[in-house]
Every structure is written in structure tokens, then in C-alpha cells.
TISE-827775 format. One line per 8 residues: number of its first residue (from 1); their letters; for each residue x, y, z of C-alpha. Coordinates in Angstrom, 1 decimal, always signed. Layout:
N
NUM) A) X Y Z ~ ...
END
This chain:
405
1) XXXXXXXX) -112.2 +56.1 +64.6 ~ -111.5 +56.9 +61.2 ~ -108.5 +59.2 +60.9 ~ -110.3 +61.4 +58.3 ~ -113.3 +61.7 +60.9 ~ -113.6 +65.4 +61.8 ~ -115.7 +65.8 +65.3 ~ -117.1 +69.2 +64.2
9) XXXXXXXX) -117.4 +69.1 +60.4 ~ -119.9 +72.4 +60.8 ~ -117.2 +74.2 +61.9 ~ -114.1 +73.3 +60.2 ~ -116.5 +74.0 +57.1 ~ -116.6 +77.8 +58.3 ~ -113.5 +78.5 +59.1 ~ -111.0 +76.3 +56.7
17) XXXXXXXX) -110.2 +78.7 +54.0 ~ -110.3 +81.8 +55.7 ~ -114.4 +81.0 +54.3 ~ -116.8 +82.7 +56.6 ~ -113.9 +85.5 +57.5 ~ -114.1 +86.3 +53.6 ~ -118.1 +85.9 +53.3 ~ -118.0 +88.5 +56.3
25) XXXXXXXX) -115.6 +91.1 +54.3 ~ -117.2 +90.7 +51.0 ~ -120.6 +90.0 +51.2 ~ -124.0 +91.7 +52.6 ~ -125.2 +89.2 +55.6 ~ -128.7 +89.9 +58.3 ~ -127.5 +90.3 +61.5 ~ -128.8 +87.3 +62.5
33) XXXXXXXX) -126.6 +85.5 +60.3 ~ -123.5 +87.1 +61.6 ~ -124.6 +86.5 +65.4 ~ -125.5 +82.9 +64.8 ~ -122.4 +82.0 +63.1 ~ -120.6 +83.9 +65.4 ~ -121.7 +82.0 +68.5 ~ -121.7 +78.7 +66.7
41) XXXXXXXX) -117.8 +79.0 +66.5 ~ -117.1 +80.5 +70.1 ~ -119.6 +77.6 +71.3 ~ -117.8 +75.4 +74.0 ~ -114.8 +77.4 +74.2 ~ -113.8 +79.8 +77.2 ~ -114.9 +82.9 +75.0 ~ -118.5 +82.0 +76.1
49) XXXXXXXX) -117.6 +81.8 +79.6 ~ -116.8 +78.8 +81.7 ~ -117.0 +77.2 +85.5 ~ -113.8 +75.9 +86.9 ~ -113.7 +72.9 +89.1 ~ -110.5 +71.7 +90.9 ~ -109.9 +68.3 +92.7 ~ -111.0 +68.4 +96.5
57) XXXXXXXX) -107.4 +66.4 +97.0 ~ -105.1 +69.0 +98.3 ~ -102.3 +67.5 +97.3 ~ -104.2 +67.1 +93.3 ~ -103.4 +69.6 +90.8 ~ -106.3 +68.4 +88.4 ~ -108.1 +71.8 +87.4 ~ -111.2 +71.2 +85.2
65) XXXXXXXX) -112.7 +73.9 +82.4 ~ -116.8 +73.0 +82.0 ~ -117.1 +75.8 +79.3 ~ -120.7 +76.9 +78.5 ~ -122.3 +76.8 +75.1 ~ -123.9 +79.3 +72.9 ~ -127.8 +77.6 +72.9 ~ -128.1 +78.9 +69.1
73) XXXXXXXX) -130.0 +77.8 +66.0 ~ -126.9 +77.4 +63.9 ~ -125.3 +74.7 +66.4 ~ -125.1 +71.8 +65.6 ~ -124.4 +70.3 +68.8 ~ -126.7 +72.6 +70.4 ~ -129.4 +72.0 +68.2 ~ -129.3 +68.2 +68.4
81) XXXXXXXX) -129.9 +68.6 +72.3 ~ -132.7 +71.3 +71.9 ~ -134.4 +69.1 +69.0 ~ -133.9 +66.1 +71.2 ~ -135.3 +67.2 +74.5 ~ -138.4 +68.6 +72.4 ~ -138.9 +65.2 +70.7 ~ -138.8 +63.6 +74.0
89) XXXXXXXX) -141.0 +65.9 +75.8 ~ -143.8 +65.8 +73.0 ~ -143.6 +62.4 +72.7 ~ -144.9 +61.8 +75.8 ~ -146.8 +65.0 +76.5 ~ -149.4 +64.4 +73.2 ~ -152.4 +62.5 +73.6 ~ -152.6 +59.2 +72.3
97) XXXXXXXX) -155.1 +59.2 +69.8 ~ -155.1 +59.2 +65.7 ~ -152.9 +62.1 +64.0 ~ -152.5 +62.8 +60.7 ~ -149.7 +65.2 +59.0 ~ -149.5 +67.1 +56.0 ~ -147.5 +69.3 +53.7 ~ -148.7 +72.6 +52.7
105) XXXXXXXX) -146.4 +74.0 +49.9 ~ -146.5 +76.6 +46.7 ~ -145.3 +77.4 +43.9 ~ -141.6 +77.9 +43.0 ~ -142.3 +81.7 +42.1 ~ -143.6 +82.9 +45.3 ~ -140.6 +81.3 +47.6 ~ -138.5 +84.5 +46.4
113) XXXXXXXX) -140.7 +87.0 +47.8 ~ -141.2 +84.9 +51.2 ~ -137.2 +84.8 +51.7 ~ -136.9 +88.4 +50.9 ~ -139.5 +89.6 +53.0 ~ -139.5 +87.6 +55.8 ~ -141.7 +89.1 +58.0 ~ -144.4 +87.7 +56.1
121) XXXXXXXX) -143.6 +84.2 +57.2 ~ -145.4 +84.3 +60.4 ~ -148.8 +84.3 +58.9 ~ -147.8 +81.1 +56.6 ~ -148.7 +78.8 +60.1 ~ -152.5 +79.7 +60.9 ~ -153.5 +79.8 +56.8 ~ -152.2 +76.2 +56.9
129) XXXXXXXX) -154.2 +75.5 +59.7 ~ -157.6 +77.5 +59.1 ~ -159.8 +75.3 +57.5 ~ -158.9 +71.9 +60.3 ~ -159.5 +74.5 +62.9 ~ -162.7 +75.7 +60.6 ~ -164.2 +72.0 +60.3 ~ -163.2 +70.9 +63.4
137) XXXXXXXX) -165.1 +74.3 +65.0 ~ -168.5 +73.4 +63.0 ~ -168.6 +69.9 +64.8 ~ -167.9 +71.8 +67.8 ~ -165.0 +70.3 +68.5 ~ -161.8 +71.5 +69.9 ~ -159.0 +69.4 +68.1 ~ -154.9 +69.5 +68.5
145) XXXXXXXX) -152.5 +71.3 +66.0 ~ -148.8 +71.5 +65.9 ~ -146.6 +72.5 +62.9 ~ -143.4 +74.1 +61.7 ~ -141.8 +76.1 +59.3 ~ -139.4 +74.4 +56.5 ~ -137.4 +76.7 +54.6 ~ -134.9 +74.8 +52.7
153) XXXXXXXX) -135.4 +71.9 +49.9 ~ -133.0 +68.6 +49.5 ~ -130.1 +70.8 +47.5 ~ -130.5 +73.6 +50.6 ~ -132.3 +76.1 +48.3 ~ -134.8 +78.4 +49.1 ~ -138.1 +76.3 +49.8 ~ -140.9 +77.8 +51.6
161) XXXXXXXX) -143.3 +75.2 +53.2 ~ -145.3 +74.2 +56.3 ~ -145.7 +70.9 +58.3 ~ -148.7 +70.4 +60.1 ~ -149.8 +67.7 +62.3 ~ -153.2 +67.2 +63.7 ~ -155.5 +65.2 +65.8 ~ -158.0 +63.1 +63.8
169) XXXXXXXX) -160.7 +64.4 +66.1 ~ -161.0 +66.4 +69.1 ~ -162.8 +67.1 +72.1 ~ -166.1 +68.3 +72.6 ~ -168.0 +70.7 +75.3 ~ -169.1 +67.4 +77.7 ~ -165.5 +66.7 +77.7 ~ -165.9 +63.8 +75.4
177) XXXXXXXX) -163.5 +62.6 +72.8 ~ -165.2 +62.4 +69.2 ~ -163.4 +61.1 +66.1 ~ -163.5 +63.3 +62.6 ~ -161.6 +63.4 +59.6 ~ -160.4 +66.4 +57.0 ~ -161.3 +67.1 +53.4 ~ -157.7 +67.3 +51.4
185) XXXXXXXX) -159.3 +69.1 +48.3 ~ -161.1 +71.7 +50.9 ~ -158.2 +72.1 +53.0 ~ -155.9 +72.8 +50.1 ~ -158.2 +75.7 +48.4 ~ -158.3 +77.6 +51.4 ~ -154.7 +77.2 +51.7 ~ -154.4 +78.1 +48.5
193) XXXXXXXX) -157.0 +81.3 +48.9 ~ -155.8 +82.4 +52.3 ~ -151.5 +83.3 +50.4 ~ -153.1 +84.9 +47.9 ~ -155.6 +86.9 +49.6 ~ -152.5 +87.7 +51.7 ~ -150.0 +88.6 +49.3 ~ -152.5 +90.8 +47.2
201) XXXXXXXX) -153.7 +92.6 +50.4 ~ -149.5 +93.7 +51.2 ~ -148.9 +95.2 +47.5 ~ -147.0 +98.4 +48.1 ~ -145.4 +97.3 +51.6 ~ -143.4 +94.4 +50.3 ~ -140.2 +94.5 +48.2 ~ -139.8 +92.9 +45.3
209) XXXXXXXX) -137.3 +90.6 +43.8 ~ -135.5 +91.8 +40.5 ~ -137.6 +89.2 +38.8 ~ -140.7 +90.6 +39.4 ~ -139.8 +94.4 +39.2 ~ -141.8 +94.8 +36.2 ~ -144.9 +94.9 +37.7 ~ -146.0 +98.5 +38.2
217) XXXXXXXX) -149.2 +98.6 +39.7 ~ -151.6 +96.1 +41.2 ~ -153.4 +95.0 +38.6 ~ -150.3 +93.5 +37.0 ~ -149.7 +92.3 +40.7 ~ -153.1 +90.9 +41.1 ~ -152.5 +88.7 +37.4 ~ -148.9 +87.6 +38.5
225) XXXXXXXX) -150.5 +86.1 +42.1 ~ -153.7 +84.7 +40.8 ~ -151.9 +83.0 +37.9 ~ -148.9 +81.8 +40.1 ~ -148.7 +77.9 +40.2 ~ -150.9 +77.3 +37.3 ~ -149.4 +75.7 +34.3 ~ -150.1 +75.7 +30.5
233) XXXXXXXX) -153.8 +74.0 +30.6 ~ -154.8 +75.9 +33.6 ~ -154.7 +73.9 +36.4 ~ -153.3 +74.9 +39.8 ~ -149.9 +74.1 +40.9 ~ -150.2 +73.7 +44.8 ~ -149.1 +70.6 +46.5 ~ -151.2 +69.8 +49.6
241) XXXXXXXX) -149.9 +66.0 +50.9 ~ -151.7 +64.0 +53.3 ~ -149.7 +61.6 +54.7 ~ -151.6 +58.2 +56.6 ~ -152.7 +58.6 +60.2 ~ -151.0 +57.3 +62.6 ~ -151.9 +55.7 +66.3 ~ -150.0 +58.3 +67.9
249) XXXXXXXX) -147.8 +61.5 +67.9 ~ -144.2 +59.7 +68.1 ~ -143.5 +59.4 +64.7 ~ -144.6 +63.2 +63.2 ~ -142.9 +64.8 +66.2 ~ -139.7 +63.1 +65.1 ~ -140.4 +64.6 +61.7 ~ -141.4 +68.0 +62.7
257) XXXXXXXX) -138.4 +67.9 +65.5 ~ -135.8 +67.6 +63.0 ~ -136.6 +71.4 +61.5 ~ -136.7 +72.9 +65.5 ~ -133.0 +74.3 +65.8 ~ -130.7 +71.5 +64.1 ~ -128.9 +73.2 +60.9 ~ -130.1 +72.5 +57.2
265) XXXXXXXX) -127.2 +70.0 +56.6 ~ -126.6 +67.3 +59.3 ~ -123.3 +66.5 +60.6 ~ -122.9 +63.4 +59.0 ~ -123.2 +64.7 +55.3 ~ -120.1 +66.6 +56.6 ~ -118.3 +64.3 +59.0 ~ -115.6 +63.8 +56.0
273) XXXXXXXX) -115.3 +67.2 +54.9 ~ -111.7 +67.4 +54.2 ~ -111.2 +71.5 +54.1 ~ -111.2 +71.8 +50.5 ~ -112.7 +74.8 +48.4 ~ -115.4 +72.6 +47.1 ~ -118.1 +70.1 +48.3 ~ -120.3 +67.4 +47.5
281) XXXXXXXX) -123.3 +66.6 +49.0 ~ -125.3 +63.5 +48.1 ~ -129.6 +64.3 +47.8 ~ -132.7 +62.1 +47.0 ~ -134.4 +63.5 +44.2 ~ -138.1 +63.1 +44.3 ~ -138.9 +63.8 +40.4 ~ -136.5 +60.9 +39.2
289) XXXXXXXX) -136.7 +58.7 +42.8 ~ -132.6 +58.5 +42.6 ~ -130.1 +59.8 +44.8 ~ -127.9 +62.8 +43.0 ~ -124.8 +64.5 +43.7 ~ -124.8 +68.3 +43.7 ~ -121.2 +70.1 +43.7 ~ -120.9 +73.2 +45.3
297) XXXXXXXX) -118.2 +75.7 +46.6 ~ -117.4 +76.4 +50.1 ~ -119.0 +79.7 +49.6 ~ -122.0 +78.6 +48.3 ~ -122.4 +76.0 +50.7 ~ -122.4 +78.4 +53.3 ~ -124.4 +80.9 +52.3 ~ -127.0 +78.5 +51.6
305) XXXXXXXX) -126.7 +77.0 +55.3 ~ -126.7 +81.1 +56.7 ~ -129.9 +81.7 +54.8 ~ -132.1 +79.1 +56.5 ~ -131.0 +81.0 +60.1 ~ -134.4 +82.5 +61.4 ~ -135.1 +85.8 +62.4 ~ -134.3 +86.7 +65.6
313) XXXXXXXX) -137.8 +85.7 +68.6 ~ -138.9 +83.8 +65.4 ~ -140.7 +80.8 +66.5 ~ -140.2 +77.7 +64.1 ~ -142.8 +76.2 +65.9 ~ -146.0 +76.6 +66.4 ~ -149.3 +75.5 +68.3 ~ -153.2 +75.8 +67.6
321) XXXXXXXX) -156.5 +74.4 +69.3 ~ -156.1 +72.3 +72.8 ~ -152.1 +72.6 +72.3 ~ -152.6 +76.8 +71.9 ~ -150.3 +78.3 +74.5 ~ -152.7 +80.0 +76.1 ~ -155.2 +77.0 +77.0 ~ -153.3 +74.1 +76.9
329) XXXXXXXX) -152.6 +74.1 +80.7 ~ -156.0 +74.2 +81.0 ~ -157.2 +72.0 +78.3 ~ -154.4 +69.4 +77.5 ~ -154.9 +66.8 +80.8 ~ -158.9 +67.1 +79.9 ~ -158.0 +65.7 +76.5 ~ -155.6 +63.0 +78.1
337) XXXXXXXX) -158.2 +61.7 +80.7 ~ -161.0 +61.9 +77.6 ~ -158.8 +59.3 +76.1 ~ -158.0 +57.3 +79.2 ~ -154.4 +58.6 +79.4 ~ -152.9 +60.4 +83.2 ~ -152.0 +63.8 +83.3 ~ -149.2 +65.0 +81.3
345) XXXXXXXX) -145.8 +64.7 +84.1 ~ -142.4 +67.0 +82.5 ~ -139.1 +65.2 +82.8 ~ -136.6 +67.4 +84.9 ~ -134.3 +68.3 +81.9 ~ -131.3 +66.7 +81.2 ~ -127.8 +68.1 +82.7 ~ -124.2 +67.9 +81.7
353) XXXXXXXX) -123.6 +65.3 +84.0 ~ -126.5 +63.4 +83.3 ~ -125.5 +63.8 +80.0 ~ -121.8 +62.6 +80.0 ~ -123.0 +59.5 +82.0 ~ -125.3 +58.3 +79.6 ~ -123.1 +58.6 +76.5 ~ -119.6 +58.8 +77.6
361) XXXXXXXX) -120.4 +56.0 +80.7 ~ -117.9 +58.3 +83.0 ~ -118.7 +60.8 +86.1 ~ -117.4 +63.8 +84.3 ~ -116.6 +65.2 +88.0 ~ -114.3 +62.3 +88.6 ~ -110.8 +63.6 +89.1 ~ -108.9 +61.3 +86.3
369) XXXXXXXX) -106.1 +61.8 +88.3 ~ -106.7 +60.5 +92.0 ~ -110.0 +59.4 +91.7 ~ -111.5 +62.6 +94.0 ~ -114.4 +64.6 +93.2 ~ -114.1 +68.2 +91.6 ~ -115.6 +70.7 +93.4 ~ -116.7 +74.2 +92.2
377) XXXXXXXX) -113.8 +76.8 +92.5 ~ -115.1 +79.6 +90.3 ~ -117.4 +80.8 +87.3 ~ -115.9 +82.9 +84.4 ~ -118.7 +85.4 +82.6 ~ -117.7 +85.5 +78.6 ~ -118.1 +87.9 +76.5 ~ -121.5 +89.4 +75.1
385) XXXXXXXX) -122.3 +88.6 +71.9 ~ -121.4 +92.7 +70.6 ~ -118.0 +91.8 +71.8 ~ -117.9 +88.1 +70.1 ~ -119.4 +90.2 +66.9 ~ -116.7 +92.8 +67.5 ~ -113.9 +90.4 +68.1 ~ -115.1 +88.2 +65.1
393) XXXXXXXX) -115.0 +91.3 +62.5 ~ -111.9 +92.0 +63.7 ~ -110.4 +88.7 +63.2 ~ -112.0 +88.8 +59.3 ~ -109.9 +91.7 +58.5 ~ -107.0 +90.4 +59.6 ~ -107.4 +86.9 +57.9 ~ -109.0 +88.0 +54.7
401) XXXXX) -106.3 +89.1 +52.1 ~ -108.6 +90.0 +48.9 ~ -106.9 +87.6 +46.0 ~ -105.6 +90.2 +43.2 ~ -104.6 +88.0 +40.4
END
């Protein structure tokens, strides 16, 4: 290993500096973005609580510490398992027949309003999927949906987009599998229709970015929707993409997986971070098809990161048709036997020892000092996350000295 290889580049980028203790004392954060980072840096440690397992030798001293972690969207190492076990369970839990999946994004000038009010973000999934579910519904078929919400582009700005993937076909009422496919310039009108219909319908209940705050009434709102996207000649600036169907699920729920819980910037980009006050992270630029270089400060880095963290019960993913949660016990292995596939089986999930054993190779309840097994002496409650908050806060003030020069 690399002696400038840091294990948990996420973390050292929080807290080298003083960083995220200065962020905390000088700048307005959500909640959420507080609790999350908060968590993410008590994660594996005995402030989260721990078990304690001590060698069933008498005469061993060997005392073990499994501490427990914090399960957030801000983990990294969390996130990778959580992102993981969905991939895995998907993979083998969607029917085997053609999907397709697409991009449904808009124009530069709305993303502003969607980051400030957030709670309009919920609605952004079933306008993407309205007019599959529409066309799919006149054939009277029942067809498969799954999608998520991207917030972030390459350079970790503010980027407001859905994924979608669908079946290329669905079932019908004599439990028979019928093939179908989807109109791109349909499906990207009503898209298209449905945010604008929205946004015009919430004038007066939404707050408005500084940019916009010279529109006084709704007509002027009305113009500045209707006219979003389009450029000089008229035309309408909403990318829809259709990517090529595929024979199976596996490859978009590897896509889509990647945006469940894992944070904006991956570990790797990171893994030689060396604690300094600025960073550069290397991106793939789609208008020139080169990879750039975009410098930024440790600050900015993270409060790029912090503003990707979902709202609290927000669910990044989302289902529609035979893979709705409220049917698809019912619905799902009727799909699977249409296309000649056995009910759907879950894997028991996968467990720290299972865990250790696959990627370490070692019985992590192995005493490493006589070769005994560790047994379970006791387990250690940590503290609530008001108290990690509290204790966190506390910790800010007492780090952050204010520079005066």
C-alpha cells in the first residue's frame, strides 16, 4: 500500500483543517446536513455504541470492540454496502425481459428553484413516468418502472434530473407477457408539460431565488416558466435520452444503484487527498468529450458534497406499475412465471462476519492471540444523535478560532 493512501479520504476531507468545525460556526446548514455529517464521522467508532467480545480462553486477555455504524446517506462506507446489497437484490429480483432507460432533465434555470424548495422534488418521479404508465395503460398492460433522483452534475453542482428504467412491455389481464415500445418525442412533451403545469400551479407557495425576485405577479411567473429552456430561435431546451434496451435489468440497476446512498464524490477521487486547503478533482466533460480539472477549496468541496444530502424519510428511489409497493407482492412472481422465470427468492442479508470472510479471508471471531473463539461479553448503547449533534457543536467551538488578519 501506498504510503500516501488515506483509508477514509471522506473523512480526513471533513475534519483536516478544522473544515467542517468552521463550516458549522460560520455558515447556515439544513439539519440534515449537520446530522448526516455528524454520524458519518462518529461512524465505526465507540460513540455509536459497540458489542464487546472476549476470548472464551480463561487464561486469554484478547478483548474485542465490534463498534456499530451510523447506516447514513453521507457514509461512504455505509453507503457502498447499502448500494451494494440493493444492486444485488434487484439484480436478481427483476424479470428478465427487455428494459430500456432514460434521462429526464431541464433546463439550467429551473435547478435553482428545485434545490431551494425541495419539497417539490417528490413530484419530479411520477411526471417522468406518466406518459410509459399512460401508453402502457391504453394497451392494457401493466408494465415495470423503477427510477431515482440525481441531484448533482460531473463538477458536483446543483443538477436536478431523473433516471428511469422500464420494461419494454408488460403484462396483460390473462397474465400474458406482451412486448411494446415508447414514443421519445411523446414522452418528453408530457415531461416537459407535467414541471410546468406544476411549477405555475405552486406560484405564491414557493420561495424564490434572488435571481428570479423580480417577478411580481404570475403573469411575469407564467412568461419566465413557459419560456424556460427555449433558446434564441425558439426551440425547447429539454433533454429527454433514451438509452438502447437491454436483455435484462443488471446493467441499469448498476446505474441507478450508484445514486441510492453512496456520496456525490467516490472514495477513490479522494484516496490521495493529502489535507491541504485546496482540491482537485478530475471530470469528463460532455460538451468538449475531454476529461478536465476543476480546482476547488476545502470549503467548497464540502458544501457542495452537504448539498446533495436528502431530506430526511426522502426516498431516492422510487417504484411504479408491477414493481409499485403496494402490488408487487402480488404482481411481481405473476410477471416472472409470464416470462418463464421461478418466483423471486431474497438472499438473507449479508453480516459482519460474512462480510470480513469474504474480503479480509479471516474469522473476525478468531482470537489472534490463542486461536479461541470470542464470545459475547456485553453491548454498549451510544449516544443519540441530539447528543452526537450536541457534542459535535461543542467540539466546533472549541476548534474554530475565527482568522483576524
Amino acid at each position: 500500500m501506498r504510503a500516501d493512501f488515506q483509508p477514509k479520504p471522506l473523512k480526513l476531507l471533513f475534519e483536516r483543517n478544522n473544515a467542517w468545525a468552521a463550516i458549522m460556526e460560520t455558515t447556515q446548514l439544513r439539519d440534515i446536513e449537520i446530522e448526516v455529517v455528524t454520524k458519518m464521522l462518529a461512524c465505526g467508532t465507540t460513540m455509536m455504541g459497540f458489542r464487546q467480545y472476549c476470548c472464551e480462553n480463561e487464561d486469554c486477555a484478547h478483548q474485542k470492540l465490534v463498534c456499530f455504524t451510523c447506516k447514513g446517506r453521507g457514509c461512504p462506507s455505509c453507503g457502498t454496502k447499502a448500494t451494494d446489497t440493493w444492486i444485488d437484490t434487484n439484480i436478481m429480483r427483476l424479470p428478465d425481459v427487455e428494459w430500456q432507460h432514460g434521462t429526464f432533465t431541464m433546463p439550467d434555470s429551473l435547478w435553482l428553484l428545485f434545490e431551494l424548495n425541495r419539497w417539490l422534488l417528490g413530484k419530479l418521479f411520477p411526471f417522468a413516468a406518466d406518459n410509459l404508465l399512460y401508453a402502457a395503460k391504453k394497451r392494457g398492460l401493466t408494465m415495470g418502472i423503477f427510477g431515482a433522483l440525481h441531484t448533482y452534475g460531473r463538477k458536483l453542482n446543483w443538477n436536478t434530473h431523473i433516471h428511469l428504467s422500464w420494461t419494454m412491455g408488460g403484462i396483460n389481464q390473462n397474465e400474458k407477457w406482451k412486448s411494446m415500445q415508447f414514443d421519445l418525442a411523446k414522452v418528453r412533451k408530457r415531461w416537459m408539460w407535467n414541471i410546468r403545469q406544476y411549477l405555475l400551479s405552486v406560484w405564491g407557495k414557493i420561495y424564490l431565488p434572488e435571481s428570479l425576485q423580480h417577478i411580481r405577479d404570475y403573469d411575469e411567473w407564467k412568461r419566465f416558466i413557459l419560456n424556460a429552456g427555449k433558446n434564441a430561435e425558439g426551440k425547447d431546451y429539454w433533454h429527454v435520452y433514451f438509452a438502447d434496451p437491454t436483455s435484462n435489468a443488471q446493467k441499469t440497476a448498476k446505474y441507478i444503484g450508484r445514486y441510492l446512498k453512496k456520496p456525490p464524490v467516490s472514495g477513490a477521487r479522494l484516496a490521495h487527498y493529502d489535507g491541504g486547503s485546496r482540491i482537485t478533482l478530475r471530470f469528463f466533460d460532455h460538451n468538449t468529450g475531454h476529461y478536465k480539472n476543476l480546482d476547488l477549496t476545502q470549503k467548497e468541496l464540502i458544501l457542495r458534497l452537504i448539498k446533495q444530502i436528502p431530506e430526511k424519510h426522502f426516498r431516492m428511489i422510487r417504484y411504479f406499475g408491477f414493481l409499485a409497493n403496494r402490488v408487487v407482492g402480488k404482481l411481481l412472481d405473476i410477471v416472472r412465471k409470464a416470462v418463464g422465470q421461478s418466483a423471486f427468492k431474497r438472499k438473507r442479508s449479508m453480516t459482519f462476519t460474512l462480510l470480513s470472510q469474504r474480503f479480509l479471508g479471516v474469522d473476525p471471531f478468531s482470537c489472534i492471540l490463542c486461536g479461541g473463539r470470542m464470545k459475547f461479553s456485553r453491548f454498549i448503547e451510544g449516544l443519540r444523535i441530539a447528543q452526537l449533534v450536541d457534542h459535535a457543536l461543542e467540539i466546533a467551538r472549541m476548534r474554530y478560532v475565527p482568522f483576524l488578519g
